[in-house]
N, C-alpha and C positions, 0 to 999 in steps of 0.2 A: 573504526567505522568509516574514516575518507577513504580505507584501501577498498572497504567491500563497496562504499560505492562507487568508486571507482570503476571499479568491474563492473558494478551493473549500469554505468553509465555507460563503457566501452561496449557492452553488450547491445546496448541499446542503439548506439551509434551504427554498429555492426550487422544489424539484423538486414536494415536495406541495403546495405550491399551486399550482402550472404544471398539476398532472396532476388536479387539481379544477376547474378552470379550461378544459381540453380536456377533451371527449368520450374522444380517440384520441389517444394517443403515436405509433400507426405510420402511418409514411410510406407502405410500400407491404406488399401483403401478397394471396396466393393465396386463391383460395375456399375449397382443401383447408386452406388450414393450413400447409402443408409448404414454403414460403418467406414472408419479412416482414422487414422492414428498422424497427427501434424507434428512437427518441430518448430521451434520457433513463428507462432501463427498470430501475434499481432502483442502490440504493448499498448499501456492507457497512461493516462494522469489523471489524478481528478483531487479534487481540493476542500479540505474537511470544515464541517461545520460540527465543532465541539463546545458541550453545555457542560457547564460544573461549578461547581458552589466553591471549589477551591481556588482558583485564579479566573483571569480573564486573559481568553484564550485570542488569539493574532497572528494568523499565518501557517494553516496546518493543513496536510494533504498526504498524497501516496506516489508513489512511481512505481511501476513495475513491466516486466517483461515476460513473454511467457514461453517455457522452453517444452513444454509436451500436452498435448491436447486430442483426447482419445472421446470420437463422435458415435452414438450405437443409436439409432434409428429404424424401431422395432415397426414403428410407420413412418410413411413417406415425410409426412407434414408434422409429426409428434417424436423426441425422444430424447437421448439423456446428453451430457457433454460436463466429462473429468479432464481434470486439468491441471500442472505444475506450473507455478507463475514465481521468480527470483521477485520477491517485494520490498521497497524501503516507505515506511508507513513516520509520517512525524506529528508532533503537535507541537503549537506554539505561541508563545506570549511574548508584549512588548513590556509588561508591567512587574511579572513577577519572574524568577529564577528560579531554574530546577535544579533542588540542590540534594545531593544524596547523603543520605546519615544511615547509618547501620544497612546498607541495602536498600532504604527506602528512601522514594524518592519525595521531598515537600515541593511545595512554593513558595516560595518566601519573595515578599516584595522588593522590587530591586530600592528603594528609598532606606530601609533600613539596612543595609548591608554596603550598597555604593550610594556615596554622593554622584549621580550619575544619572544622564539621560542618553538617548536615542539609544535604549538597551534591548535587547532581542536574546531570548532564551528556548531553547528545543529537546523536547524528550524523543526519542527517535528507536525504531525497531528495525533491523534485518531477516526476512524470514523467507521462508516456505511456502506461499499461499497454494492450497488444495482447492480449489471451486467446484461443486458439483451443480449443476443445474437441469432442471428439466424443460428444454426447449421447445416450441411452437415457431414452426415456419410456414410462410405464405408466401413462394414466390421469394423473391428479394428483401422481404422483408422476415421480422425475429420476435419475437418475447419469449424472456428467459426468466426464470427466478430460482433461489434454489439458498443453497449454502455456502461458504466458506471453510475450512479450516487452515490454522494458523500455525506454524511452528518456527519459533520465532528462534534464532539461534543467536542474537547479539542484541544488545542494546546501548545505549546511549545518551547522556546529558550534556548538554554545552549551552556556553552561554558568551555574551559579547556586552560591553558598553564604552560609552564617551565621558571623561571624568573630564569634564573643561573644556581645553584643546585635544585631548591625548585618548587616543581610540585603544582600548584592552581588545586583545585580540581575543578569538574565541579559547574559551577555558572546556574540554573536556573531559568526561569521566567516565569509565565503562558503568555500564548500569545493568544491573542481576534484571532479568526476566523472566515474567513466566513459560515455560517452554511450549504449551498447549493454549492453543485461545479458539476461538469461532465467531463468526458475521454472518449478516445475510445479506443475498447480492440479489439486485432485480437487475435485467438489461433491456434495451431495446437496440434493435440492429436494422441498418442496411445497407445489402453489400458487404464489403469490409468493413463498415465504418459503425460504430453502435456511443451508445449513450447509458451508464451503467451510475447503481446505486447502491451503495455499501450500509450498513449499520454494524457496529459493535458496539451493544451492551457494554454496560460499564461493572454487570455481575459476572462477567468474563472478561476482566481487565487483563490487559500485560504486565501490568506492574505487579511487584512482590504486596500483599495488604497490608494496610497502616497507610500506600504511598495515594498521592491524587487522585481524584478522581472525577471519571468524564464520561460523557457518553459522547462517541462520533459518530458522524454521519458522514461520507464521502461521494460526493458528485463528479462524475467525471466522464473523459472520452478515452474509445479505445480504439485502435487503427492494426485493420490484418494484413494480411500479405498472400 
């Protein structure tokens, strides 16, 4: 999981100087306006707010960048917007540890398992996000809403604590996920710059069943180019 983010870290780095570097990100694109197919057309961050009766959750969000984005505008001001986005999506706890047994992942509290504090624990996915949305434009300004799809190709548990003086470093485990998920994305936009809303249901978890369970919500920003 640090090589893929890595990548999509370098990705990310990469983009504004790729789009300094071109004139034009788009491939193809109508006189009117009302169709265009982008590359690399903007990345976000935004920072999760997750509920679950299994842990208490500390520190969870998403990153991602988006490498193809195809605009069909059957009216000027009305139409649709698909899209390929490389995503790393986590959640996280100070309290409890994600620990994997048979494929499935618990939480088990870090008191019983380390004598140990200033502990931090994360379950983490790398995937595919597909967004489709149905957009409204006025001018410079956006409202979007629509769906998600997820296909998540890797996953991931780690975890870290301080036993005294002596810092464990982070402990890693590949973690089995589900391959197919889905959310719903609301956005607002101006300009390049928008303000977007995620939800995944926790009846369409990533995790194999038996493991945690959460509903997320994700708040966050996204920046075009």
């Amino acid at each position: 999981m640090k090589k893929i983010l890595g990548i999509l870290l370098a990705a990310l780095l990469a983009v504004p100087a790729f789009s300094q570097e071109s004139a034009d990100l788009t491939l193809l694109s109508s006189e009117d306006g009302r169709f265009s197919l982008d590359v690399f057309s903007h990345f976000g961050w935004g920072y999760g707010f997750v509920k679950s009766d299994d842990f208490t959750p500390k520190g969870s969000g998403e990153v991602f960048v988006n490498v193809l984005k195809l605009k069909v505008f059957p009216v000027q001001s009305l139409g649709f917007e698909l899209g390929a986005d490389l995503g790393w999506r986590y959640v996280g706890s100070k309290e409890s540890a994600f620990i994997q047994r048979d494929h499935v992942v618990h939480a088990v509290d870090f008191s019983t398992i380390f004598r140990a504090d200033h502990s931090r624990s994360t379950v983490s996915t790398f995937s595919i996000n597909v967004p489709l949305l149905l957009k409204f434009k006025a001018g410079d300004c956006s409202i979007g809403a629509g769906a998600e799809a997820q296909f998540n190709l890797t996953g991931e548990t780690s975890y870290y604590y301080r036993d005294e003086d002596t810092r464990v470093d982070a402990t890693t485990s590949k973690a089995k996920v589900n391959t197919f998920t889905y959310g719903f994305v609301g956005t607002i936009g101006y300009n390049d710059f928008s303000v977007f809303a995620k939800f995944y249901p926790k009846n369409v978890r990533f995790l194999p069943e038996g493991s945690v369970d959460f509903n997320l919500w994700t708040l966050g920003v996204a920046y075009g180019f």
